[in-house]
Structures are given as C-alpha cells and as structure tokens.
GUMI-420672 format. One record per residue (C-alpha): x, y, z; residue number from 1. Coordinates in Angstrom, 3 decimals, always signed. Example, Ala and Ser with C-alpha at 12.3 -4.5 7.8 and 13.67 -1.06 7.14 Angstrom:
<atoms>
+12.300,-4.500,+7.800,1 .
+13.670,-1.060,+7.140,2 .
</atoms>
This chain:
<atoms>
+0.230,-7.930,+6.997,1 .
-1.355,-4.447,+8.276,2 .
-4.954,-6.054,+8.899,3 .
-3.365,-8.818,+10.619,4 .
-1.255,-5.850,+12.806,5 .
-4.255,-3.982,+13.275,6 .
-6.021,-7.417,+14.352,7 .
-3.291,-8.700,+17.327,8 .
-3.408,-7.896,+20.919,9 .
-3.652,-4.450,+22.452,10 .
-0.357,-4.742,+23.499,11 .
+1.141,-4.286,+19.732,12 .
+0.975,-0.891,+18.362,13 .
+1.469,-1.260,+14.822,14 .
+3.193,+1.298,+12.511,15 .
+3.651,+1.289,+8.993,16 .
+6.492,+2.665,+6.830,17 .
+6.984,+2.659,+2.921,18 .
+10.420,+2.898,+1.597,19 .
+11.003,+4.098,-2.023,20 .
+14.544,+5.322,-4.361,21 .
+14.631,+8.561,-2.443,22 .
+13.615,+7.732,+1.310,23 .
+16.993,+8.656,+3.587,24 .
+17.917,+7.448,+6.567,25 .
+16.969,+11.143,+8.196,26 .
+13.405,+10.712,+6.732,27 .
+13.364,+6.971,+8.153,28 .
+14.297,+8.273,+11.589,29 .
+12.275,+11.478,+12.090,30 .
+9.010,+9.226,+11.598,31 .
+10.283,+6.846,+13.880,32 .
+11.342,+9.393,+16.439,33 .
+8.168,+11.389,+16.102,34 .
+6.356,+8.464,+17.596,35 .
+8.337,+7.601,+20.720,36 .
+8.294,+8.763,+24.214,37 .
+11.073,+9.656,+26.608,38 .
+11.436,+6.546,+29.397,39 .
+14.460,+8.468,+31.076,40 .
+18.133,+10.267,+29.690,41 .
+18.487,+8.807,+26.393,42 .
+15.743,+6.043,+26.247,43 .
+13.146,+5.971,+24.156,44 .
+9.997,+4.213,+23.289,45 .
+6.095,+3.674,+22.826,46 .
+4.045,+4.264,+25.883,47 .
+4.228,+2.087,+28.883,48 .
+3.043,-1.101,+28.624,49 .
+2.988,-0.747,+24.660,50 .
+5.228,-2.588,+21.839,51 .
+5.551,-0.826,+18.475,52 .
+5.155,-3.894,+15.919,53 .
+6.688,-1.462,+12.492,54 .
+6.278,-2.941,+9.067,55 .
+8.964,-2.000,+6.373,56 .
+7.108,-2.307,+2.767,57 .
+9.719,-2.284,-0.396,58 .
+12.766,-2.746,+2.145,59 .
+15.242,-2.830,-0.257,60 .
+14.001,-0.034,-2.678,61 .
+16.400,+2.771,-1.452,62 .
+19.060,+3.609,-3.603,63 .
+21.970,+2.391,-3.055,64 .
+25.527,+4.957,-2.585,65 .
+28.662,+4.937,-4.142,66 .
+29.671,+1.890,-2.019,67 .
+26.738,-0.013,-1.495,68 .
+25.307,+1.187,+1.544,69 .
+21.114,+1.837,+1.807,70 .
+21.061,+3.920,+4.532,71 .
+17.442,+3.468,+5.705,72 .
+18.833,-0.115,+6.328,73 .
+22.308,+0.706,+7.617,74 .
+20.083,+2.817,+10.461,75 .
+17.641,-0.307,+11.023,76 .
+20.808,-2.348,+11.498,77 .
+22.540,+0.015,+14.027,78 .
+19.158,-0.968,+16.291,79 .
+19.165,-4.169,+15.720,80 .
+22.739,-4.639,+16.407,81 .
+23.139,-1.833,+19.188,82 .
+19.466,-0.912,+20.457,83 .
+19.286,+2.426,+19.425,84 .
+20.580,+4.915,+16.766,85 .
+22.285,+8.586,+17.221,86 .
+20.034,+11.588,+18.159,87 .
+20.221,+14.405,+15.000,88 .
+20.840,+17.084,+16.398,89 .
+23.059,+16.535,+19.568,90 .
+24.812,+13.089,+18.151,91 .
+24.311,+11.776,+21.168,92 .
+22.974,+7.739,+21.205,93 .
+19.517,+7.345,+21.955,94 .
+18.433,+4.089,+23.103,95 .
+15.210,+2.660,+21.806,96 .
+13.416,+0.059,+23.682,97 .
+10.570,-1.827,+22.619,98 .
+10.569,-1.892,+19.171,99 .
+10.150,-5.018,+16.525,100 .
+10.143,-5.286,+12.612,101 .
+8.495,-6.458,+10.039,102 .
+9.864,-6.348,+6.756,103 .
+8.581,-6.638,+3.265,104 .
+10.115,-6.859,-0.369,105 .
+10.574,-8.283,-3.522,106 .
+13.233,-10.115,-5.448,107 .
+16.046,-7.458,-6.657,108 .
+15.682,-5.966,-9.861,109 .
+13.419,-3.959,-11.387,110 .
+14.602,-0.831,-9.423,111 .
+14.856,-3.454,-5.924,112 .
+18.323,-3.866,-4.712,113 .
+19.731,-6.612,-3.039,114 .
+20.421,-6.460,+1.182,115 .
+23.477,-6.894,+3.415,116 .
+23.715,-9.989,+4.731,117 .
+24.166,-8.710,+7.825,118 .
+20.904,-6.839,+7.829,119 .
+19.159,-9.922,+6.585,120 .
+20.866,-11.816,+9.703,121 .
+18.490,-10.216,+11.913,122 .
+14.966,-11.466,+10.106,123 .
+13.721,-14.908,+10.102,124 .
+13.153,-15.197,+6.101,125 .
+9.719,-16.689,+5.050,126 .
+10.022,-16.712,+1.219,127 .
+6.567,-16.913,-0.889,128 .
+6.906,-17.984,-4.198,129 .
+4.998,-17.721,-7.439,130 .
+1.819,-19.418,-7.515,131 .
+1.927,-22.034,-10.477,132 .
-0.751,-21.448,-13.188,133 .
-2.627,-24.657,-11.406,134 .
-3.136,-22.533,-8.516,135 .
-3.968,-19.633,-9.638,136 .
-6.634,-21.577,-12.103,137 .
-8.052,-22.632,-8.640,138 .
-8.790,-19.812,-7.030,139 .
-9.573,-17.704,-10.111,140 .
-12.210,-20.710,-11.337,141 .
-14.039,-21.160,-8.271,142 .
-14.726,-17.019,-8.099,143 .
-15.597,-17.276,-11.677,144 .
-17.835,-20.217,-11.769,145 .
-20.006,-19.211,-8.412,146 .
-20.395,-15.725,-10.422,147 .
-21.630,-17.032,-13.253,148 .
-24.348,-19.129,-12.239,149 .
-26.919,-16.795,-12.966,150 .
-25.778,-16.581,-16.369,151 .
-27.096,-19.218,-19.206,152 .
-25.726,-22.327,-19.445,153 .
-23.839,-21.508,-22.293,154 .
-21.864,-19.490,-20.752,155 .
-21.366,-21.140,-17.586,156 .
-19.769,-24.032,-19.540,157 .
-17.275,-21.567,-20.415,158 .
-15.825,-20.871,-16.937,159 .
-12.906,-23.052,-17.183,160 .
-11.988,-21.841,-20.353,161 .
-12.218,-18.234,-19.372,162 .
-9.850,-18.288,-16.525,163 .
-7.339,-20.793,-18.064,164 .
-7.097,-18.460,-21.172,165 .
-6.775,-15.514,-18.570,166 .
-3.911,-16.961,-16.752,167 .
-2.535,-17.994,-19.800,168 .
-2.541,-13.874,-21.072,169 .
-1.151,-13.224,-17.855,170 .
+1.935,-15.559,-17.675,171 .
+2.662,-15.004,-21.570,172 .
+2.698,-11.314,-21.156,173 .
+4.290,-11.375,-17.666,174 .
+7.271,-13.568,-19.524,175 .
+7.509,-11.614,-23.175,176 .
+6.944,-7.805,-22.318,177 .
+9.746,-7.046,-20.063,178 .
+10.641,-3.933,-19.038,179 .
+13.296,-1.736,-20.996,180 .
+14.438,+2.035,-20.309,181 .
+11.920,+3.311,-22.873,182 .
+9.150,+0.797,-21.133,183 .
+10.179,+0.925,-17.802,184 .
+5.924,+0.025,-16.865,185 .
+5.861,-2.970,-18.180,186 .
+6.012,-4.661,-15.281,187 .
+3.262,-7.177,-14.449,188 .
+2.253,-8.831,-11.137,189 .
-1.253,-10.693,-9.453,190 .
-3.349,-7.714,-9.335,191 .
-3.477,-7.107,-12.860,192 .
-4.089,-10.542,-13.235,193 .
-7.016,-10.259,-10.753,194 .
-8.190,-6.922,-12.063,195 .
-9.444,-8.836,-15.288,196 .
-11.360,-10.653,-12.674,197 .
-12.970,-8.063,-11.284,198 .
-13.811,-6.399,-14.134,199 .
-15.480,-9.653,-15.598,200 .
-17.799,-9.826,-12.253,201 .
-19.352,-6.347,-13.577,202 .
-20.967,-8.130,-15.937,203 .
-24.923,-8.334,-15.840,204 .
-26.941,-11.737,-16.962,205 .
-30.044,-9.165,-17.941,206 .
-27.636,-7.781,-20.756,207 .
-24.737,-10.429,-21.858,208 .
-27.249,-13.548,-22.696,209 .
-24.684,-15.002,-24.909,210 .
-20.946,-16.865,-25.129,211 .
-20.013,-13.988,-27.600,212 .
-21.073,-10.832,-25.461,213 .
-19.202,-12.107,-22.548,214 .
-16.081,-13.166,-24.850,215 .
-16.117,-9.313,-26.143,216 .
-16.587,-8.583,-22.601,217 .
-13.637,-10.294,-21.479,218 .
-11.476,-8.882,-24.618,219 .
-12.304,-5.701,-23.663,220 .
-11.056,-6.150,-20.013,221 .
-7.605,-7.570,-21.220,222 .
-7.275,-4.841,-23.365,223 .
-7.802,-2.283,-20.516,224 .
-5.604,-4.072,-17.973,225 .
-2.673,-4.912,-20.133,226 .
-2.965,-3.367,-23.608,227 .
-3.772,+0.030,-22.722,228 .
-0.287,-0.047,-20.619,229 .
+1.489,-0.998,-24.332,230 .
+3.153,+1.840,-26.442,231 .
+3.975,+0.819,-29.723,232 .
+2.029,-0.660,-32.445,233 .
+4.172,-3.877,-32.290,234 .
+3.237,-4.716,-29.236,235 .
-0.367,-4.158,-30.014,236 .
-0.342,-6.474,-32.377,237 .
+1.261,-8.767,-30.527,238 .
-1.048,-8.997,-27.996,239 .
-4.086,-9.109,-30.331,240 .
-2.382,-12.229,-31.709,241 .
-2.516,-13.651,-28.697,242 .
-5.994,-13.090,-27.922,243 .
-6.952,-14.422,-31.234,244 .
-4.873,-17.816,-30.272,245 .
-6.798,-17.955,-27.609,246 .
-10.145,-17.410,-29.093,247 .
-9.410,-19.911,-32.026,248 .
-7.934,-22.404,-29.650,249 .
-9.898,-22.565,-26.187,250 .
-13.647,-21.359,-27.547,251 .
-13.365,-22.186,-31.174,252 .
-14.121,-18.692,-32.131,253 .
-12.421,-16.752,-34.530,254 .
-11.637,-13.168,-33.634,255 .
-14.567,-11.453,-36.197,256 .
-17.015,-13.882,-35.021,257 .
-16.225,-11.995,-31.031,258 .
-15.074,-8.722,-32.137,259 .
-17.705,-7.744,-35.330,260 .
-16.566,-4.549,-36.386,261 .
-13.551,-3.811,-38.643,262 .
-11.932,-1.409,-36.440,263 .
-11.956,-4.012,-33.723,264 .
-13.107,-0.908,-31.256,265 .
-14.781,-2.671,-28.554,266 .
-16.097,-0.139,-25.589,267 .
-18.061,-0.825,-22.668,268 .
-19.456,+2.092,-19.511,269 .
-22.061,+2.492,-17.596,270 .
-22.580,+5.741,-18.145,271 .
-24.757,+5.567,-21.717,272 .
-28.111,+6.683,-20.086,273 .
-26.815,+9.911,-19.018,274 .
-26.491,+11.483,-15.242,275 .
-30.199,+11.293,-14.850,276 .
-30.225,+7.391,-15.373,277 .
-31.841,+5.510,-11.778,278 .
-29.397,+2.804,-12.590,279 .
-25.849,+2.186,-13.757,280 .
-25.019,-0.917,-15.581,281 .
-21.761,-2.225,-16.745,282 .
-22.553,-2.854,-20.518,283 .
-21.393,-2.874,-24.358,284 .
-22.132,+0.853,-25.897,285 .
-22.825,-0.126,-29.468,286 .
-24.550,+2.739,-31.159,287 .
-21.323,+4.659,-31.201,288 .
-23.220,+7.848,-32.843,289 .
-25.198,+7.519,-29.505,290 .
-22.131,+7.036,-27.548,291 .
-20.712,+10.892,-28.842,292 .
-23.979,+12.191,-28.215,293 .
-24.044,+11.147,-24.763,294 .
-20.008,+12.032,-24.232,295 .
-20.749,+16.144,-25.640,296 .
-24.183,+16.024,-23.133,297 .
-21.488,+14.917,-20.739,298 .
-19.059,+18.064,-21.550,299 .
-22.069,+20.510,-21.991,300 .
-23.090,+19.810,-18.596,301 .
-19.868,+20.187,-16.996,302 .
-19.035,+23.595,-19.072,303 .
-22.411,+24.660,-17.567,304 .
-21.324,+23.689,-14.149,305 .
-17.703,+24.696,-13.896,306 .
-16.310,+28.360,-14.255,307 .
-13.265,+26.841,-16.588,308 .
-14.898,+25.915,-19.614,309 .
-13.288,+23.129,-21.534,310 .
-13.245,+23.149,-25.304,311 .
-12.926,+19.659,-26.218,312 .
-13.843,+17.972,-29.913,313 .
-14.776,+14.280,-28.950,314 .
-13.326,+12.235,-31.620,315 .
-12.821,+8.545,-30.899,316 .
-9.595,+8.337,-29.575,317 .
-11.023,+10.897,-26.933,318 .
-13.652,+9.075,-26.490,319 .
-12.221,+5.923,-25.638,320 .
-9.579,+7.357,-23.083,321 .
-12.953,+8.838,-21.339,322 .
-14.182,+5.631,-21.536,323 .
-10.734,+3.923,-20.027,324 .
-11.012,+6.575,-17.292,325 .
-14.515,+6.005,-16.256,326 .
-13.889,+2.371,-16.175,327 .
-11.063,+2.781,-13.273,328 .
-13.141,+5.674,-11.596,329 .
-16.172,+3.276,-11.059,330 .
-13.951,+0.558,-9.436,331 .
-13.187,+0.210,-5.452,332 .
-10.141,+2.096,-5.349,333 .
-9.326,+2.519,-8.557,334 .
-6.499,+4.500,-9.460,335 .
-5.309,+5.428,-12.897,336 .
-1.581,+6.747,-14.103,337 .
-2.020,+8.643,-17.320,338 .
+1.014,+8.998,-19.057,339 .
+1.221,+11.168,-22.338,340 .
+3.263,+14.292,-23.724,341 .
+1.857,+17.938,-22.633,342 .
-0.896,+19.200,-23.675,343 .
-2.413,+15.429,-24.891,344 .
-5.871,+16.009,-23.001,345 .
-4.817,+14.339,-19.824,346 .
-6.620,+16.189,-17.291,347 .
-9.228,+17.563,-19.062,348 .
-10.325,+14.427,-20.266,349 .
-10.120,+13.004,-16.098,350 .
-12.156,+15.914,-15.560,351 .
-14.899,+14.846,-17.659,352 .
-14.790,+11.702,-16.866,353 .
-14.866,+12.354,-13.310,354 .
</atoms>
C-alpha cells in the first residue's frame, strides 16, 4: 500500500500512521495536526493544491474503554462524519479539508478488536482472504524451482516436494500452536512462511551437491523460523515429529539418514573462515571443535576491540544462539526479538554476534 502511495500522482501526499494497544486519540491527532496548514479561521489542511492520502496500519489495535469506544477511531469518525475534529487546547472545531483514508487490519483477535459499524460505514471493504495451500504451492514452487537450477538434478527433482512439505509445516503449525497467555508469540502468518524461503535461496550449489545436504539445510531453516520461537520441550518434540513425517513420507528419508548426529544439532553460518575470510558463504559448520575455535577468535577479537570486556564461556547452547543471531543479522532487514530471563546472555551474545 505505501509503495503504491509513494508511486500515484503528485497531487497525493501520502502519510503513514501505525496504531498499536496504547496509541490515544491525542497521539493520533497531534501527528495529524503537525502536518497541516492554516487555509483561514479554523480550516485546516495540506498545502494548496495538495491531498493528504493517510494510511491507518492495525486500525483496530487500540484498546478498547470501559464501554467500547477506541478513541483513535471515535476521532477518525468525528471527520468523517463532521469534517473536522476539536482543537486541544482552545476546544474550538477545526475544520480539516482535504484529507482521505486508507485503512488496514486484521481479523479481531489476537489482541485486534472488532470496529463500530458506523466507523466501518465510511470505508469501502475489500476483504483478502487466506491463500489456499494450492496457491501458495504456486508461487513458492516457481521461486524454488528457477533457484535451483544450478543445483544437480537430484535435487532439482526435489522442488515440488520441498515447498509442498514447507507449506504443509506452515499450515500444521499455523493450526496446532495457538497462542495462550504463557505463549502469547505463537502467532504465525506468510512471512514466516516465506522466511524459510529465503533462507533456502542462501544455499550454494559449490557446497550442498546432494538431496541430503539441502534436506539438513532446509531442517535447519524450519527449526530457526518456527522452532526456535517454541518454549517447552513438548512442543519441540512435536515439531520434530512432524518434520520426521515429512521426511519419511515426501523424500523417503528417515530422520538419521538427514540429520546424522545423535544430538540432532544441525548449525549452519557463514562466518567459519573468520573476519579475514574474502568470501562469506552460507554453509553447514561440521567440525564443531572448529566451530568453538572460531566463536572464542570471535570474542578475543572483540575483547581486544571494545573497552567492556565480555567474559563469556562458549558452550553449545551459546554457541548456537550466536549462531541463530548471525543468521537474522546477515538477512535484508532482519530483525530478531530475544526473549529470556535477566542475566541469560542476551545482549552480550548480540554483541558478539554483531
């Protein structure tokens, strides 16, 4: 919606506003406010010759009040029914000319409330549903298969299977894990479905030759995107279950023919060869003595660099959140929300991995 704003005629200035829980109607207005400009006594509005085009992300996320009411959208709603809304100070109407909206939001739940009807009045309603798993193989598959043609044969054969097993991870999970009060993140949309995706198109054909490498591969990126958000054992298990279903059924592997090692530990970086290395590629660290090595050259140099030493023993646990860090650090804008108890390592290990 913004790049299509940004993208319209001259004539649209476009303005964007993000509502959450705590946004108030004051907040809603003093952004507003702060971009209009005085036409005459008590009119108000972008600069001649201009229309401000604002879109309203999360609409209905504001909290609702003892008796229903969202303000943010109660003061939207005195525009759109009266053409204006009452100055702050003075209480004096202010009439605002030259204004349209855009709006934005999911279905209620999950923290999203439902709207007045006679906000929703106003808004001619486009609703988008769900793509069906047919779609979504579609579009996933045709990424997929024009990646992997540079790959052997083997594993281009695999494409369909891939991204049908993917979307299959996705829907099951989307459908079983719901969120609870003590697992109030489980909540899973499209872009963790497509950040499997795009972690899978960091693979290199000069390293992953084989239909196993690039099935560990694309454990290890389910794992990252929707196992490393789990917080019990149970679930863990759960979810490895599934992935061996998958494995068994859809590549007629078992899960220690893809996943060797007892421990099922499965890590891939591209930071192995050190800061020196010319290149960086996306690859399985095997030689997990090496991998510590590398990790404590890693913390030496920084304590050599920085004033604030860190005293940090890198066990494997440690490791692998490093690991899990530089893996979102290395993506196009990739953010990361660590949550853990004090003093768990949280930004210490960022800092190293950073």
């Amino acid at each position: 919606v913004t790049q299509y704003m940004a993208s319209i005629s001259s004539e649209y200035m476009p303005i964007s506003l993000i509502f959450s829980a705590a946004t108030s109607s004051n907040q809603t207005q003093d952004i507003l406010d702060s971009k209009m400009e005085k036409r005459r006594q008590r009119v108000y509005g972008p600069p001649i010759g201009k229309i401000y085009t604002v879109f309203v992300d999360d609409l209905n996320m504001p909290a609702r009040e003892k008796y229903f009411a969202q303000p943010p959208i109660e003061l939207l709603r005195q525009w759109m029914d009266h053409g204006g809304w009452y100055d702050l100070k003075t209480l004096q109407f202010n009439k605002v000319v030259d204004l349209t909206f855009i709006g934005a939001m999911g279905p209620p739940g999950g923290g999203r409330n439902p709207i007045t009807a006679r906000f929703k009045r106003h808004f001619s309603l486009i609703n988008q549903t769900d793509l069906s798993a047919a779609s979504l193989q579609q579009i996933f598959l045709t990424i997929v298969r024009d990646f992997l043609t540079s790959f052997a044969d083997e594993i281009q054969v695999c494409a369909e299977a891939l991204v049908s097993s993917t979307v299959e991870i996705y829907r099951t999970i989307a459908a079983e894990l719901l969120p609870t009060p003590s697992k109030s993140h489980y909540t899973f949309n499209l872009r963790d479905l497509s950040k499997v995706f795009q972690g899978l198109l960091n693979a290199d054909p000069r390293r992953i030759s084989a239909v196993d490498g690039f099935l560990r591969l694309w454990v290890h990126e389910n794992r990252r995107v929707f196992a490393d958000r789990m917080v019990c054992a149970e679930d863990h298990a759960w979810f490895t279950t599934l992935l061996t279903r998958l494995l068994r059924d859809n590549f007629g592997k078992s899960w220690h023919e893809v996943v060797s090692n007892a421990e099922g530990r499965l890590v891939f970086g591209d930071y192995i060869g050190g800061s020196g290395a010319d290149t960086k590629v996306y690859d399985e660290i095997i030689d997990m003595d090496r991998l510590v090595n590398v990790v404590e050259e890693y913390l030496e140099e920084y304590n050599n660099e920085k004033k604030n030493r860190m005293k940090l023993v890198m066990f494997n646990d440690a490791i692998d959140h490093v690991s899990r860090i530089c893996r979102v650090l290395r993506q196009p804008q990739g953010n990361a929300l660590l949550l853990g108890v004090g003093g768990s390592g949280r930004q210490s290990l960022t800092r190293l991995a950073a």
